[in-house]
Backbone bond lengths (Angstrom), bond angles and torsions (degrees), N, CA, C in turn:
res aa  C-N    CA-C-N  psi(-1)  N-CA   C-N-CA  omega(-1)  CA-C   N-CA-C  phi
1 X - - - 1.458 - - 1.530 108.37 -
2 X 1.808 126.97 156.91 0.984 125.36 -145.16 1.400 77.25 -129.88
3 X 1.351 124.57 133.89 1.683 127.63 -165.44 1.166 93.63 -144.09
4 X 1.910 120.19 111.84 1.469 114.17 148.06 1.647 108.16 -84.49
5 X 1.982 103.41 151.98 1.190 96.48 -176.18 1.523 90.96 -137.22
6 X 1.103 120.51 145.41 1.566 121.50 -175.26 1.656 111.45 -171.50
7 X 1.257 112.71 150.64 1.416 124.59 179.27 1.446 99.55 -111.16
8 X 1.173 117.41 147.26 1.630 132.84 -161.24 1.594 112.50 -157.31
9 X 1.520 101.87 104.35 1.639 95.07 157.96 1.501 141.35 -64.31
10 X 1.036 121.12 171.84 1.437 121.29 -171.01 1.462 114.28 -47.68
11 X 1.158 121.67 -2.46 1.488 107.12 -172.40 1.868 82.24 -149.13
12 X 1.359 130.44 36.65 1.383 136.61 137.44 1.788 89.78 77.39
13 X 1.444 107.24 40.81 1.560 92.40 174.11 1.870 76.72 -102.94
14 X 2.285 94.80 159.76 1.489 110.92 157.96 1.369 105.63 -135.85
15 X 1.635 117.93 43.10 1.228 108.76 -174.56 1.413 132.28 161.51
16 X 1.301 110.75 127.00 1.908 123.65 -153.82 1.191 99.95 -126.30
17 X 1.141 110.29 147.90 1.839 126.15 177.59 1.771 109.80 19.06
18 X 1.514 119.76 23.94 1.604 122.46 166.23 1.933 91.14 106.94
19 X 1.099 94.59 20.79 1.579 79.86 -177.32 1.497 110.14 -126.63
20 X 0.999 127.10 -172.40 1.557 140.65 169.56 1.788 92.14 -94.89
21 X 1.299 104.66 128.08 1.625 104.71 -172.47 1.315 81.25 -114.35
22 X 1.633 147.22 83.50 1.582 157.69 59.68 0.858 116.02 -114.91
23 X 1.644 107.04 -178.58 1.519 100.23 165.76 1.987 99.98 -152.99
24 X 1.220 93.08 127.97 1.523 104.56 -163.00 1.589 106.68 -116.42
25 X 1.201 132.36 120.56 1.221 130.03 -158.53 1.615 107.68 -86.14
26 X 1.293 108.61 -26.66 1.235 114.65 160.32 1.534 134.92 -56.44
27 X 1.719 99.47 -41.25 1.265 92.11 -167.24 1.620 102.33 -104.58
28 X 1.249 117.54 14.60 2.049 144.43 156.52 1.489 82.88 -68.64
29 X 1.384 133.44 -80.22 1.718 140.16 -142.79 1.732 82.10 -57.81
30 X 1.505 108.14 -61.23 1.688 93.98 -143.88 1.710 96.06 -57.81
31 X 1.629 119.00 -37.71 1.474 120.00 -165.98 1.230 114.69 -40.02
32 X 1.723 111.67 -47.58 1.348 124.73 -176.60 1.615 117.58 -55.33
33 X 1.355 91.74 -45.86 1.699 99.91 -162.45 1.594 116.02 -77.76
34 X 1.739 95.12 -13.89 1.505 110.68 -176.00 1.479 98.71 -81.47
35 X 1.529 137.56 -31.29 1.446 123.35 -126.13 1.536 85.16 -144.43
36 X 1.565 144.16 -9.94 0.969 140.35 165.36 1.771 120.30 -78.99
37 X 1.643 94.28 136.14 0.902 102.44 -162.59 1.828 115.93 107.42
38 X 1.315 105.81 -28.09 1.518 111.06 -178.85 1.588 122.88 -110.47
39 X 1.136 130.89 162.29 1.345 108.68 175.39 1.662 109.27 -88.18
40 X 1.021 91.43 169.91 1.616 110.70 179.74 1.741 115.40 -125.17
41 X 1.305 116.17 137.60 1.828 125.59 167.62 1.442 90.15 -123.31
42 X 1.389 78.05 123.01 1.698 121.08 164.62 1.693 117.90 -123.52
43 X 1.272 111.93 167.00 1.402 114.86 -174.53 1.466 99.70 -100.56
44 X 1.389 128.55 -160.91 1.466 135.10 -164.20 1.360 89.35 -101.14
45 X 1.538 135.82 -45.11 1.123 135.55 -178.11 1.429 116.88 -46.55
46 X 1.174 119.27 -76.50 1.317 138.23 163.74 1.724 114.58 -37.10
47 X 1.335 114.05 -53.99 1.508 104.67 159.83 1.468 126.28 -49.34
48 X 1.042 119.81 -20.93 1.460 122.26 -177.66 1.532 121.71 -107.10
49 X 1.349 96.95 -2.22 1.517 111.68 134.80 1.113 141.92 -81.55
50 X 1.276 135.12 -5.88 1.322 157.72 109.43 1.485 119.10 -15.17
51 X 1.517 102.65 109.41 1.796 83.52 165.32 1.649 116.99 -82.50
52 X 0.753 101.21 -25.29 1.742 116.95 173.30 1.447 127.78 -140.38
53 X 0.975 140.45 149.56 1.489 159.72 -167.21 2.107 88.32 -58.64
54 X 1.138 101.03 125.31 1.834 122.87 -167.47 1.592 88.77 -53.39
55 X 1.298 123.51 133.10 1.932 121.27 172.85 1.189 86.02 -75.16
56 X 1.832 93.82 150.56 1.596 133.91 143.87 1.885 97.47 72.97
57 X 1.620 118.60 3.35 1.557 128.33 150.46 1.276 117.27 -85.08
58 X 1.587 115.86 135.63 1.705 113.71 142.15 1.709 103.44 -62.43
59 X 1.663 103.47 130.23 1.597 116.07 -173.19 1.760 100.92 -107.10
60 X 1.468 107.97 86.57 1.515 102.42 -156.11 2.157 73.37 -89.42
61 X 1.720 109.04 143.35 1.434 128.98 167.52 1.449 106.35 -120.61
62 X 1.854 116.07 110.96 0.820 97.09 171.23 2.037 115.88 -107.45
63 X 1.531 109.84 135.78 1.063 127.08 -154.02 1.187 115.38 -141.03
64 X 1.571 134.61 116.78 1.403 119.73 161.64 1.255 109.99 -86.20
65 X 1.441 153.86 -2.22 1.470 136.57 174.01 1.276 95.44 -118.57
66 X 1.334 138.27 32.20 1.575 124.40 -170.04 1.514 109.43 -83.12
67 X 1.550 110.14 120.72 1.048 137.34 157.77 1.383 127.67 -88.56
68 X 1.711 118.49 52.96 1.481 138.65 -178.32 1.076 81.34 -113.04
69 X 2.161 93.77 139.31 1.213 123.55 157.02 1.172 122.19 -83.38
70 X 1.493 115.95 150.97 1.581 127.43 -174.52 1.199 108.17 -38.05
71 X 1.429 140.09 123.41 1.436 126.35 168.77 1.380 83.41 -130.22
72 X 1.685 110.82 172.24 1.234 136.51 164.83 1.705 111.42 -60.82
73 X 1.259 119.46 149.39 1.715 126.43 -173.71 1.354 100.83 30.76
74 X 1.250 131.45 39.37 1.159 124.15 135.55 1.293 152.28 -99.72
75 X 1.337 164.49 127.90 1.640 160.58 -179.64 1.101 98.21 -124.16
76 X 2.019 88.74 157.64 1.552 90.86 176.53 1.506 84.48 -145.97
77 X 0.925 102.08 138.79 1.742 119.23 -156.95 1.592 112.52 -117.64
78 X 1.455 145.67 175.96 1.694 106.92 -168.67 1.770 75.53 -136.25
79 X 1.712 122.82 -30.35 1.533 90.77 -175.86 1.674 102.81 -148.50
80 X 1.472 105.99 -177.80 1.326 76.64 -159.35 1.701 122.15 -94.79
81 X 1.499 112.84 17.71 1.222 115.09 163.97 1.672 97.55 -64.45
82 X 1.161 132.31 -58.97 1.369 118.04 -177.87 1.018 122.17 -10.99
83 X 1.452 103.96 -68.86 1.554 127.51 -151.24 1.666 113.69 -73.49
84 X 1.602 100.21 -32.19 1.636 112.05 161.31 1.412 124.45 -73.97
85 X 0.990 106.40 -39.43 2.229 120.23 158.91 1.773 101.97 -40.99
86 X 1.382 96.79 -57.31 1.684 103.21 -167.26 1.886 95.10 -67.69
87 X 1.409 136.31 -66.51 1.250 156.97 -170.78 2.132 94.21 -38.34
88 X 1.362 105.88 -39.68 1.478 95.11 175.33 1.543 112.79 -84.93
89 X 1.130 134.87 2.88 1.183 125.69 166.27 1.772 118.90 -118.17
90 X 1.208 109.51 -3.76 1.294 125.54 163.17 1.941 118.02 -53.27
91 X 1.317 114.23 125.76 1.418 103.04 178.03 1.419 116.59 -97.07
92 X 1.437 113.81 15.23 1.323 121.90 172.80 1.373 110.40 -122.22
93 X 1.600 115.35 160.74 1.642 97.53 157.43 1.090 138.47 -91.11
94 X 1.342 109.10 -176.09 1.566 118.42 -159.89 1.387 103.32 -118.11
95 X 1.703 101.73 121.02 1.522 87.41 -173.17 1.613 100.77 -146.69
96 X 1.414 107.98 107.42 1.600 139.68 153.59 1.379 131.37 -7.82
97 X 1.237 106.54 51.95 1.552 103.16 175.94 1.257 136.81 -69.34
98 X 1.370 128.32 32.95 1.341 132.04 -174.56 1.432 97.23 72.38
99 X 1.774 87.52 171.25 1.466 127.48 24.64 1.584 118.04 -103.58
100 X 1.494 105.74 -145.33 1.384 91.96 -177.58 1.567 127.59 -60.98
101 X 1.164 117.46 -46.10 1.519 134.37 -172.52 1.554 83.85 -59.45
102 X 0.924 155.99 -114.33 1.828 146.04 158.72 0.859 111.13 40.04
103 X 1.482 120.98 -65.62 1.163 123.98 -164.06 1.596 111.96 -82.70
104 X 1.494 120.67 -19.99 0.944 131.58 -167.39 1.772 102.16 -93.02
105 X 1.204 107.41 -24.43 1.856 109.89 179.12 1.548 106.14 -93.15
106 X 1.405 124.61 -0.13 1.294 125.05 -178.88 1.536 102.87 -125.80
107 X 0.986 127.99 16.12 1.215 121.58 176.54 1.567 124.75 -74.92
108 X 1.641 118.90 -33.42 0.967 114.16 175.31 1.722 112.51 -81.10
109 X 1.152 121.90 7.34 1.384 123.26 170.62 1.352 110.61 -113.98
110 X 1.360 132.56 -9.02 1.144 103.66 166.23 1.792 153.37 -56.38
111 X 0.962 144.34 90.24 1.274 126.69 -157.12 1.869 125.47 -87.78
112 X 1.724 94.92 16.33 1.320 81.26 176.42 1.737 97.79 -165.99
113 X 1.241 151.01 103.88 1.557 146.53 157.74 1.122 121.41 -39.91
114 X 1.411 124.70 148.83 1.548 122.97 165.10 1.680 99.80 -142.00
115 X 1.373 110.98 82.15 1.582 121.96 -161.96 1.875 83.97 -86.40
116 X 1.265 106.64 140.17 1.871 128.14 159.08 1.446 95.11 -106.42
117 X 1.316 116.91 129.92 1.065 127.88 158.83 1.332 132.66 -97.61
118 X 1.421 125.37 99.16 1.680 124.52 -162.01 1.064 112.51 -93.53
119 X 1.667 129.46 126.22 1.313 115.54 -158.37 1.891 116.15 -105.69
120 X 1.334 92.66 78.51 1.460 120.06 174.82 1.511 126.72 -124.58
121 X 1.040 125.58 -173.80 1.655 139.65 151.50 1.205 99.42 -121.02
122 X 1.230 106.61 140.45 1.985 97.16 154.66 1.673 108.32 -128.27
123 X 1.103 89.02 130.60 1.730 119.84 -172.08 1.587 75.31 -62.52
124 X 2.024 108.02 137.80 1.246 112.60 135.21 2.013 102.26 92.16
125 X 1.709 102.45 -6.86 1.243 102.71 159.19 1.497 142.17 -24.83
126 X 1.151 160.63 110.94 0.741 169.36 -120.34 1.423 132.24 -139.09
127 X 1.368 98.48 -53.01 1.848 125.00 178.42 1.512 100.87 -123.20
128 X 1.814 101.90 135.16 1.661 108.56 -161.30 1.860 80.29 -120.40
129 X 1.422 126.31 161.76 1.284 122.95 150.01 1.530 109.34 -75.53
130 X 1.118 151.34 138.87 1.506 162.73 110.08 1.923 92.45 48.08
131 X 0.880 97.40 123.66 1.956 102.95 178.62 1.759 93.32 -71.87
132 X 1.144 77.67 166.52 1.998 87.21 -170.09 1.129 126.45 19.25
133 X 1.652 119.90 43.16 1.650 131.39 167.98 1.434 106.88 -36.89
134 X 1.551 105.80 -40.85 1.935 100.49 169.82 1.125 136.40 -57.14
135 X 1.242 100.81 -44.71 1.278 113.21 -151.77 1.594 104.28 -45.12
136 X 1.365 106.55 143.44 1.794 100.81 -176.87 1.856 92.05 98.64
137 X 1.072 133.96 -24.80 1.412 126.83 -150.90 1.435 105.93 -110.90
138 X 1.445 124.61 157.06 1.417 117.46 178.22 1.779 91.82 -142.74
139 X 1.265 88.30 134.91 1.591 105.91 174.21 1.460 122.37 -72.83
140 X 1.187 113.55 119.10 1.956 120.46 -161.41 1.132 100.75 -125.30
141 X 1.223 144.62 0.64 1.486 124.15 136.35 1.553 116.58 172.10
142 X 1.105 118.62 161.29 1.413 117.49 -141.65 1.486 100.77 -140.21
143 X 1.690 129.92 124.39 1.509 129.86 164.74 1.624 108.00 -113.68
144 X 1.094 125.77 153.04 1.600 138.10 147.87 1.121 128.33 -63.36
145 X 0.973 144.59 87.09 1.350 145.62 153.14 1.738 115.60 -37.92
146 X 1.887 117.88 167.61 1.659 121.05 168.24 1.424 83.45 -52.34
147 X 1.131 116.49 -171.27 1.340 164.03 -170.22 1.205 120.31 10.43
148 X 1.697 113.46 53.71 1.188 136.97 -150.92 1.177 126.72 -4.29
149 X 1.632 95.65 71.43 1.671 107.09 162.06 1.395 101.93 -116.14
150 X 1.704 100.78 146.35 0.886 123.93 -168.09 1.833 116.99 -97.64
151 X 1.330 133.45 119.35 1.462 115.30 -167.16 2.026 87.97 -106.48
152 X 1.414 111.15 121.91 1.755 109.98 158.11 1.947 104.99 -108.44
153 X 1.050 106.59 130.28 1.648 115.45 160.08 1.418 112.55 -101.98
154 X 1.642 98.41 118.25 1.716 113.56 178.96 1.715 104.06 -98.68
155 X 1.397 93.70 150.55 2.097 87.04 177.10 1.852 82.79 -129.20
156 X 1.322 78.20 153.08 1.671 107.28 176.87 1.366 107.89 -45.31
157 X 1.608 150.14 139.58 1.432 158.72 148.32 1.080 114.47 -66.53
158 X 1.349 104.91 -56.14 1.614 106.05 -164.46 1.778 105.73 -110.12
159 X 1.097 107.72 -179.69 1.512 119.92 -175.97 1.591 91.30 -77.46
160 X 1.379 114.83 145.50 1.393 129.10 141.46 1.143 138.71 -28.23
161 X 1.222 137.84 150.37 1.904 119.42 163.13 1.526 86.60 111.87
């Protein structure tokens, strides 16, 4: 299964001057516990926010000029048929952590969201997720996290394509 996962402020920003503009320890714990064990596609941006390749994930980077060194559970893949070639023979899932442009080349394959909802604005936003990432999607169930964020998981309605 093809899983975008992303935290989003009130007005769908994930991102300031290349960074994650909070940082919520809660919604770090759930990321981990959700996405370990599985691989992950990320962009070059977002990898280099990384100090190291995510433990106990395949750290799939997708990149056409990437100049990353060989590390362990890591790939670097150049487009995103690759990364879907690789995702059908994978026995785990694959789940999309940005950034936007990511999110925006995987969108028509995704088959399932796991939106955190952080309950802010952030002045000075920068990076939006994809406008109507839902649309097509229906929300199937929803927990609270500390610091009243909210996590809902939507699954796909309609067929793909």
């Amino acid at each position: 299964m093809i899983i975008g996962i992303v935290a989003v402020d009130k007005n769908g920003a994930i991102g300031k001057g290349g960074k994650l503009p909070w940082h919520y320890s809660a919604d770090m714990k759930f990321f981990k516990q959700t996405t370990i064990g599985n691989a992950c596609v990320m962009g070059y941006k977002t990898w280099l926010t990384l100090k190291n390749p995510l433990p106990n994930r395949l750290n799939i980077v997708l990149s056409r000029q990437a100049e990353i060194a060989p590390q362990d559970s890591l790939v670097v893949m150049r487009d995103v048929e690759s990364v879907l070639a690789m995702a059908k023979v994978l026995t785990t899932d694959l789940f999309v952590i940005g950034g936007a442009s990511v999110y925006e080349s995987f969108l028509p394959y995704i088959d399932k969201w796991i939106v955190t909802e952080v309950p802010l604005t952030v002045v000075g936003a920068d990076t939006f997720v994809p406008e109507n990432y839902l649309e097509g999607f229906k929300a199937s169930e929803s927990q609270t996290l500390d610091d009243g964020l909210m996590v809902t998981s939507y699954d796909r309605t309609r067929s793909k394509g």
